[in-house]
KOLGU-26689 format. One record per residue: x, y, z of N, C-alpha, C in turn; residue in one letter; residue number from 1. Coordinates in pm, 1 decimal. Example, Ala and Ser with C-alpha at 12.3 -4.5 7.8 and 13.67 -1.06 7.14 Angstrom:
<recs>
n.east; n.north; n.up; ca.east; ca.north; ca.up; c.east; c.north; c.up; code; pos
1319.0; -569.0; 780.0; 1230.0; -450.0; 780.0; 1320.0; -330.0; 780.0; A; 1
1285.0; -225.0; 708.0; 1367.0; -106.0; 714.0; 1290.0; 3.0; 787.0; S; 2
</recs>
This chain:
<recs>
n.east; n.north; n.up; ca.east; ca.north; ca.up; c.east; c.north; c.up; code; pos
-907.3; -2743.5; 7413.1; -1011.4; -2843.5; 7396.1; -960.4; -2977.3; 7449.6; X; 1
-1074.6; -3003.3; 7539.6; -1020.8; -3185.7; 7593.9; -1054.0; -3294.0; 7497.0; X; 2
-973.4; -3340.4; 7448.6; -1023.8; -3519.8; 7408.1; -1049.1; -3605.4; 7499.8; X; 3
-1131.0; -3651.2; 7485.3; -1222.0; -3791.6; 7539.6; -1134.2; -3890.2; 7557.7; X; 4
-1110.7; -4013.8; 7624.7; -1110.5; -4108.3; 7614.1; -1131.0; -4217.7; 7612.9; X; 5
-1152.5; -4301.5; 7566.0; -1231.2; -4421.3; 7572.9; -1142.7; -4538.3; 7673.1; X; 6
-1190.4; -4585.7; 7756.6; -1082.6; -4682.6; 7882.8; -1142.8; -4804.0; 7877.1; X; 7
-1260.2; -4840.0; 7791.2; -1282.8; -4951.2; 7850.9; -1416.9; -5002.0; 7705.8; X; 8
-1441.2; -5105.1; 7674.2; -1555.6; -5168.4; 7550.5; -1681.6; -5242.9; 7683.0; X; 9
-1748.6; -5160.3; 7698.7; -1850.0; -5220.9; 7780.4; -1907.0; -5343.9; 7709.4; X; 10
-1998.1; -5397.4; 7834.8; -2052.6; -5541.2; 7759.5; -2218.7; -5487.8; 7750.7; X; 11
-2235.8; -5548.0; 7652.9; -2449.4; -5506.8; 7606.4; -2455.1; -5631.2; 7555.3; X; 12
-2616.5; -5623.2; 7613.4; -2677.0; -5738.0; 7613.5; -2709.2; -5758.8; 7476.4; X; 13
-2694.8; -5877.7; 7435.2; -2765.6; -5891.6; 7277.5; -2944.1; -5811.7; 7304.0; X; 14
-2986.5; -5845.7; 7350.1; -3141.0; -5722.1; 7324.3; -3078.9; -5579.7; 7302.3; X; 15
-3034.5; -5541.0; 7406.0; -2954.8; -5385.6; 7405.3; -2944.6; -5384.7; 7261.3; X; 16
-2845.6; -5449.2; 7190.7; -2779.2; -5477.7; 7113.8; -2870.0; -5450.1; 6951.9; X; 17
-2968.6; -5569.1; 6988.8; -3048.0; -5558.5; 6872.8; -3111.6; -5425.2; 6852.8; X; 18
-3164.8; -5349.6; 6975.4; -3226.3; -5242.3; 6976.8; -3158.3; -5153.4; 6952.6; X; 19
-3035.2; -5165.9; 6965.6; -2961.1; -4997.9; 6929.5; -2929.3; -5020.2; 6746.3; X; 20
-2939.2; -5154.9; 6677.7; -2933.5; -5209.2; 6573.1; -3112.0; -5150.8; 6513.3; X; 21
-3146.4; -5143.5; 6557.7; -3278.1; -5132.6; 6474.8; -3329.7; -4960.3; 6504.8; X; 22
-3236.9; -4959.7; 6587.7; -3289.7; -4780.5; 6628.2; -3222.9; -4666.5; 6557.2; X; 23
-3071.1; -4730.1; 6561.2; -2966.9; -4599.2; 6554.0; -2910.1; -4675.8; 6431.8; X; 24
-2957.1; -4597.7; 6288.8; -2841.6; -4583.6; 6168.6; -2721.0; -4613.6; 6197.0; X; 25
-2637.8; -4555.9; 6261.8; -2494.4; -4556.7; 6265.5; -2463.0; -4672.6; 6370.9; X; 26
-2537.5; -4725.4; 6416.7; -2500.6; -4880.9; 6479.4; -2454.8; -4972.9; 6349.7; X; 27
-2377.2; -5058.7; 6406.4; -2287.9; -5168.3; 6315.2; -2278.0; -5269.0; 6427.1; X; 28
-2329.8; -5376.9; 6322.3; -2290.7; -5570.6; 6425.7; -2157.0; -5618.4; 6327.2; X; 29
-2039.8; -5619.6; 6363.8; -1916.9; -5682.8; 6294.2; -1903.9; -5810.7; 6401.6; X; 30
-1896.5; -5893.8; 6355.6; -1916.5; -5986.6; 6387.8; -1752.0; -6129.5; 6341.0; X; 31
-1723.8; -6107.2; 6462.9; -1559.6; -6129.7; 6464.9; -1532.4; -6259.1; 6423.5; X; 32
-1623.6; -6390.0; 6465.5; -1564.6; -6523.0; 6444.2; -1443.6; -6563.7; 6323.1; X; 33
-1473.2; -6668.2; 6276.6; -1379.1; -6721.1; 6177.9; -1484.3; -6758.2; 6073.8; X; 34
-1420.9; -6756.4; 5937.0; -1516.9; -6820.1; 5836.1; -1589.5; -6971.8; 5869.3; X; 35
-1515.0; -7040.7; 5915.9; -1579.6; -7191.0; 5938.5; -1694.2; -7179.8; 6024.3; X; 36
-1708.1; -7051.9; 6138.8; -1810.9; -7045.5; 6223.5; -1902.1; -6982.7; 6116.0; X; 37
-1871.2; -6888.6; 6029.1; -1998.4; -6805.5; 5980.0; -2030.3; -6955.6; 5935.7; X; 38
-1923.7; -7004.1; 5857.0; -2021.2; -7112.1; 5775.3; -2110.5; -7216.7; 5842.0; X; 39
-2019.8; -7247.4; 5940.3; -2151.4; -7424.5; 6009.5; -2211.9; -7388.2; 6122.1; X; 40
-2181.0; -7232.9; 6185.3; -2236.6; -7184.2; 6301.9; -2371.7; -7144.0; 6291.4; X; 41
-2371.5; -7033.4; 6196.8; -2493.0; -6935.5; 6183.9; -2450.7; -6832.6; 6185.5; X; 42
-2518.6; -6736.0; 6179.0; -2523.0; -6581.1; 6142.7; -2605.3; -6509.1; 6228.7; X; 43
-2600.5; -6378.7; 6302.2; -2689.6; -6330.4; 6319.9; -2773.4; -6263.4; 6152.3; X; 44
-2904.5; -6205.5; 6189.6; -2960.9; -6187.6; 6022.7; -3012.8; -6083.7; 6085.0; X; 45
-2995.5; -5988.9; 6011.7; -3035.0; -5813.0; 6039.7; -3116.1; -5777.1; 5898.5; X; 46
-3157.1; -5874.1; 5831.2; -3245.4; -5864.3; 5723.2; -3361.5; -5811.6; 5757.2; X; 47
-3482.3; -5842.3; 5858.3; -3543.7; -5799.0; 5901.8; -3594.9; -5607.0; 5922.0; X; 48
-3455.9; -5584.0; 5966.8; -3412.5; -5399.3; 5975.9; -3295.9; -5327.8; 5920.7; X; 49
-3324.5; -5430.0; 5745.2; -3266.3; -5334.1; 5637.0; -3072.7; -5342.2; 5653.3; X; 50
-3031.2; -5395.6; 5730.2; -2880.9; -5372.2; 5777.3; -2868.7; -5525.2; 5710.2; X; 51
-2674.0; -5535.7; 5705.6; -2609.3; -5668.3; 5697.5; -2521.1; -5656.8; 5827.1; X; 52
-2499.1; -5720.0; 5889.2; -2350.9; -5761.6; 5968.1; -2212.9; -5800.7; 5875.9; X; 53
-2170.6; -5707.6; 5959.3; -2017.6; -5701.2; 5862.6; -1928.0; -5810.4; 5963.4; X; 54
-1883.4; -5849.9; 5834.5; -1798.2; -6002.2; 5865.3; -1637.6; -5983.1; 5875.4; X; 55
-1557.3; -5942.2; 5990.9; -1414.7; -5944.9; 5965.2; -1332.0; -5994.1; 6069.1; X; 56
-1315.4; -6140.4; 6065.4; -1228.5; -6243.3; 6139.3; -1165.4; -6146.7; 6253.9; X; 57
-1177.5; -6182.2; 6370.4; -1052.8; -6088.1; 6476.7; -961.9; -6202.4; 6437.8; X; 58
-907.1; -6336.5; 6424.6; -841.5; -6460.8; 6422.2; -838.6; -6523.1; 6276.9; X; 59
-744.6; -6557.3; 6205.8; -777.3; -6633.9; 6094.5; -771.2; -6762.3; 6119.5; X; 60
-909.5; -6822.1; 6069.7; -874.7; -7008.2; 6083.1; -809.7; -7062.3; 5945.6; X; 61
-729.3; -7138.9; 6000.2; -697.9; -7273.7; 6079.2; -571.9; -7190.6; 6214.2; X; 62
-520.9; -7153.8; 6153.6; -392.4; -7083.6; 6235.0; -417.3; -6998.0; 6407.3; X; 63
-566.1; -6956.6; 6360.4; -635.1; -6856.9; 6482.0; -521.2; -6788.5; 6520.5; X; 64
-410.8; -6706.4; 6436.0; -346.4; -6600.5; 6406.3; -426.1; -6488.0; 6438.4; X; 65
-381.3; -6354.7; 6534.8; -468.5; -6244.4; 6487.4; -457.4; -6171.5; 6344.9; X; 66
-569.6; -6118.2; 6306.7; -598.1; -6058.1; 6183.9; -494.1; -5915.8; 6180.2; X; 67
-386.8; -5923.1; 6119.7; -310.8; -5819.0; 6145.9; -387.1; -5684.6; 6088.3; X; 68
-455.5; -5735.6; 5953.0; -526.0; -5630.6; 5875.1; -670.1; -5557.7; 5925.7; X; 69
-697.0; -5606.4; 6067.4; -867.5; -5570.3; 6117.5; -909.5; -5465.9; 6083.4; X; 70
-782.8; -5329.3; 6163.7; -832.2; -5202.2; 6194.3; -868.4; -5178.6; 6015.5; X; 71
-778.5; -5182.4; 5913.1; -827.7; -5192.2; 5778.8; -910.9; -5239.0; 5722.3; X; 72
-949.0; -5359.4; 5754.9; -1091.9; -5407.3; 5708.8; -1252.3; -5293.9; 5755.9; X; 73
-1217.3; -5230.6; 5887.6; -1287.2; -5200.6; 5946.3; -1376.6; -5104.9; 5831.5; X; 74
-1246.3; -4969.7; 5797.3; -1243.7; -4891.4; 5744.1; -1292.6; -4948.1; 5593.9; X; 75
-1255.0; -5054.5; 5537.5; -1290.3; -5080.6; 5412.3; -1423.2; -5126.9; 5407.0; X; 76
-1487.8; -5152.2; 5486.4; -1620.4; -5201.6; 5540.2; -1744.8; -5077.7; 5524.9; X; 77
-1647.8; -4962.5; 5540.9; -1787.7; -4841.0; 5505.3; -1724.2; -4786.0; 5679.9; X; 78
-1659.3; -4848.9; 5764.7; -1725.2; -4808.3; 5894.8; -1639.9; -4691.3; 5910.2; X; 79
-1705.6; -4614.6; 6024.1; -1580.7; -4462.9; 6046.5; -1604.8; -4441.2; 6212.9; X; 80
-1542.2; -4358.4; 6249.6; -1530.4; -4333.1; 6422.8; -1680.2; -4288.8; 6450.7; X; 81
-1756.1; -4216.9; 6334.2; -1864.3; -4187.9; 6416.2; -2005.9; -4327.9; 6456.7; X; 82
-1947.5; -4437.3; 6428.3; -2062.3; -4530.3; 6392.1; -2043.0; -4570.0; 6558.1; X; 83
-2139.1; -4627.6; 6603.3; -2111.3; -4758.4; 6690.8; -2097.7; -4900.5; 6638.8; X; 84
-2034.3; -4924.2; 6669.5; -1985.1; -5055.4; 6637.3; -2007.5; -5183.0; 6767.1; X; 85
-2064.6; -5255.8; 6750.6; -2104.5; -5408.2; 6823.6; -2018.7; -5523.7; 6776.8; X; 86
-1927.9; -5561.8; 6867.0; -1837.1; -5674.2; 6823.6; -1921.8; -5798.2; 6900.9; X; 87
-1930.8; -5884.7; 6802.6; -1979.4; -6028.1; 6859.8; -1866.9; -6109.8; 6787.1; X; 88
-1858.3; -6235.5; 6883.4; -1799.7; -6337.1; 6856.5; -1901.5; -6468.3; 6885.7; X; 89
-1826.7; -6610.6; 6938.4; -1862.7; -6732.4; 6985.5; -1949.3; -6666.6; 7178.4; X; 90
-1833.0; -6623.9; 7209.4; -1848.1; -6607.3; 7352.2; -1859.3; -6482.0; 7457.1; X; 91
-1817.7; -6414.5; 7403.0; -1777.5; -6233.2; 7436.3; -1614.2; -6269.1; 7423.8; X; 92
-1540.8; -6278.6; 7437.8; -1403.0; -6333.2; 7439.2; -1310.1; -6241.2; 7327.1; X; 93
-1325.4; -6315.0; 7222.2; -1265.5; -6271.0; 7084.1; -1285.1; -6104.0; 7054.2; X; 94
-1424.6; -6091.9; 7052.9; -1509.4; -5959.3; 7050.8; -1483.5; -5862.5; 7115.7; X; 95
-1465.5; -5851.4; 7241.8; -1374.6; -5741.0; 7362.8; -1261.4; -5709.7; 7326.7; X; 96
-1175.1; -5819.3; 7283.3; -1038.3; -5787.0; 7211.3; -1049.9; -5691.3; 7084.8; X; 97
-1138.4; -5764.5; 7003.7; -1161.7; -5682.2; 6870.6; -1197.6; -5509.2; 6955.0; X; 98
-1298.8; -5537.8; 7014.5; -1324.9; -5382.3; 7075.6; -1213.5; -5322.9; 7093.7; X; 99
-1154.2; -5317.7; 7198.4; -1008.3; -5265.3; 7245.9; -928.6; -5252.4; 7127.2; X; 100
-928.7; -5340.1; 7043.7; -828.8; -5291.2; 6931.4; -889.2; -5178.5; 6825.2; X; 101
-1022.1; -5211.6; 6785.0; -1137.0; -5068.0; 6676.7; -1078.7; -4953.7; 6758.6; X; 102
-1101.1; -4953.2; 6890.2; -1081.4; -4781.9; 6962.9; -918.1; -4778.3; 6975.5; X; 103
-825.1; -4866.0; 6989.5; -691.7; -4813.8; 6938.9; -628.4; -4743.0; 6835.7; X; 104
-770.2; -4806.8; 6743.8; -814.8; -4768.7; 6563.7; -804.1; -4657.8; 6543.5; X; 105
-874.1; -4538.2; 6650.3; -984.2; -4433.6; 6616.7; -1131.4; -4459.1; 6621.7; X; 106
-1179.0; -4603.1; 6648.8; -1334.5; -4655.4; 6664.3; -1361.7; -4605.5; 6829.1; X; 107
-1366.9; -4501.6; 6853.6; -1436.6; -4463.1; 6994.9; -1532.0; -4505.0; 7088.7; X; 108
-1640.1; -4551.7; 6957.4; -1824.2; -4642.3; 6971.1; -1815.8; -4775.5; 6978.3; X; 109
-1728.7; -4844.5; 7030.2; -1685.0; -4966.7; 7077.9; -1785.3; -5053.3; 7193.2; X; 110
-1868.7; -5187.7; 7124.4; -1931.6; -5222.2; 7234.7; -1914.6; -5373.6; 7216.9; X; 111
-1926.3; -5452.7; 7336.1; -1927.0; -5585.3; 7309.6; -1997.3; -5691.0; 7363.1; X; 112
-2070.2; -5762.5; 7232.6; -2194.1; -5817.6; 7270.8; -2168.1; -5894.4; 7370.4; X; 113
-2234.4; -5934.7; 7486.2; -2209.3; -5988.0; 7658.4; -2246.9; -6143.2; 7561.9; X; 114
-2157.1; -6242.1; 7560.8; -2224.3; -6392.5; 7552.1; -2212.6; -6444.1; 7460.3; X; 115
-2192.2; -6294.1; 7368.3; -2133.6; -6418.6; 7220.4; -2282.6; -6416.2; 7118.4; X; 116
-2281.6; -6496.6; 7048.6; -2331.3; -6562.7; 6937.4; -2391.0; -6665.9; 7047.2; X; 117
-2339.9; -6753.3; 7094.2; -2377.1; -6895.5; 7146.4; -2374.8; -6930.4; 7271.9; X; 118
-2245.7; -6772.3; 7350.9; -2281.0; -6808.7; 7488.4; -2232.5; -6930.9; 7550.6; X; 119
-2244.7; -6898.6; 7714.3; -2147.1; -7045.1; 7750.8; -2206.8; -7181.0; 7743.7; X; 120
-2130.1; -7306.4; 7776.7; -2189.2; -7432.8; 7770.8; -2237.2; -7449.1; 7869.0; X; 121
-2347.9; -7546.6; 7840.9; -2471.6; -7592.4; 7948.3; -2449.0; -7664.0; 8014.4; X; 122
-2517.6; -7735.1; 8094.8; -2444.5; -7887.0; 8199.6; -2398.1; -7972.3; 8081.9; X; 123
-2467.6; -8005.9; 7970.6; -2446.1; -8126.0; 7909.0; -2333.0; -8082.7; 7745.5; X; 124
-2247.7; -7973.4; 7840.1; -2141.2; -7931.0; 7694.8; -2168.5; -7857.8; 7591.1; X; 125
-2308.7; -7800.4; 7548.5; -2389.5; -7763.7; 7422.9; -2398.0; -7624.2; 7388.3; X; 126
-2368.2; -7558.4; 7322.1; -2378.8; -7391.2; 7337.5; -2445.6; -7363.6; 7270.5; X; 127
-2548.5; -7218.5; 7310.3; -2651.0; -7161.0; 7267.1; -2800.2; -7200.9; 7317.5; X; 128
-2789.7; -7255.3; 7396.1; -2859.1; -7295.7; 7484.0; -2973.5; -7187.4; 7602.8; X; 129
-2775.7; -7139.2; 7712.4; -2821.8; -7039.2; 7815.7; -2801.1; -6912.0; 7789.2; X; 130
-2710.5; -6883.0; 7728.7; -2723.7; -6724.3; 7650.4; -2661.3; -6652.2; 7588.2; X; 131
-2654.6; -6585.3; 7545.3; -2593.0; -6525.8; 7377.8; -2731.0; -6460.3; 7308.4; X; 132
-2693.7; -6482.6; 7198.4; -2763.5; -6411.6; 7044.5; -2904.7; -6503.7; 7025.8; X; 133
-2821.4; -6636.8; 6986.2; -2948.1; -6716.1; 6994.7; -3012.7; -6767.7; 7064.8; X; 134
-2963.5; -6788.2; 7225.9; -3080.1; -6835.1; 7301.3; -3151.4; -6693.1; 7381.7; X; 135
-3128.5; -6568.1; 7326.7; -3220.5; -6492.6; 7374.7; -3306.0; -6485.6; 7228.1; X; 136
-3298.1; -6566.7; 7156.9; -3450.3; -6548.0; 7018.8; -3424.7; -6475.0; 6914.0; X; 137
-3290.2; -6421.2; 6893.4; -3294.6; -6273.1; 6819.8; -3271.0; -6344.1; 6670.8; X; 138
-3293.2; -6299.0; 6594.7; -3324.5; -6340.6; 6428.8; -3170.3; -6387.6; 6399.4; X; 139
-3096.9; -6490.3; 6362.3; -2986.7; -6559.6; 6301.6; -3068.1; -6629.7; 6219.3; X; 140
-2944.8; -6715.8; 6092.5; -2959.0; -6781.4; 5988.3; -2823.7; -6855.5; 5990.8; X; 141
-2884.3; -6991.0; 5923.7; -2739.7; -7084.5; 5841.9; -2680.6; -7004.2; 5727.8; X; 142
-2613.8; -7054.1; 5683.3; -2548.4; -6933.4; 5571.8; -2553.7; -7051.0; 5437.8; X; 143
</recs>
């Protein structure tokens, strides 16, 4: 019998994203930032289609240390190899990493949201603007 391997955490579009979130049970949004972002950033909100986004730092702030404990949180989270899993961060950045590390895990269903939460800055410095989570419309909240 061959095992699979996984070589690479593709990027999906936050729509993709939302839709495989509202379609497929075993989809998961973990959602990598740091506590200070959940707190003054926003949230994506999956209230709408019955789900929460699971919250587990790839970085701890102030230090932005990696989370030595992730692949464990993952697991303590409910999640298992058969789920897909959607890593978002600020930018796609943080999130790809987190990917690559879940499937080092045993997380196989590794995807990573293209843009972030907020996406890059605009002419005038500002994010969330040109694209990500929230400037394509998709349901977030302040916390």
């Amino acid at each position: 019998m061959r095992k699979t391997v996984v070589t690479g955490v593709p990027d999906v579009s936050p729509k993709e994203t939302w839709d495989a979130l509202r379609n497929d049970p075993q989809a998961a949004l973990v959602d990598v930032r740091t506590d200070a972002e959940w707190n003054f950033v926003g949230l994506p909100d999956l209230n709408s289609i019955a789900k929460q986004t699971v919250l587990i730092p790839w970085q701890i702030y102030p230090t932005m240390q990696v989370n030595g404990h992730f692949a464990d949180q993952l697991h303590k989270a409910g999640l298992t190899p058969l789920h897909k899993l959607y890593f978002i961060c600020r930018s796609g950045a943080r999130s790809l990493a987190a990917g690559q590390a879940a499937q080092a895990a045993g997380f196989p269903h590794a995807f990573n949201v293209a843009d972030g939460f907020e996406g890059p800055v605009d002419a005038e410095g500002h994010r969330g603007m040109v694209a990500g989570w929230k400037a394509s419309g998709l349901p977030w909240r302040q916390r």
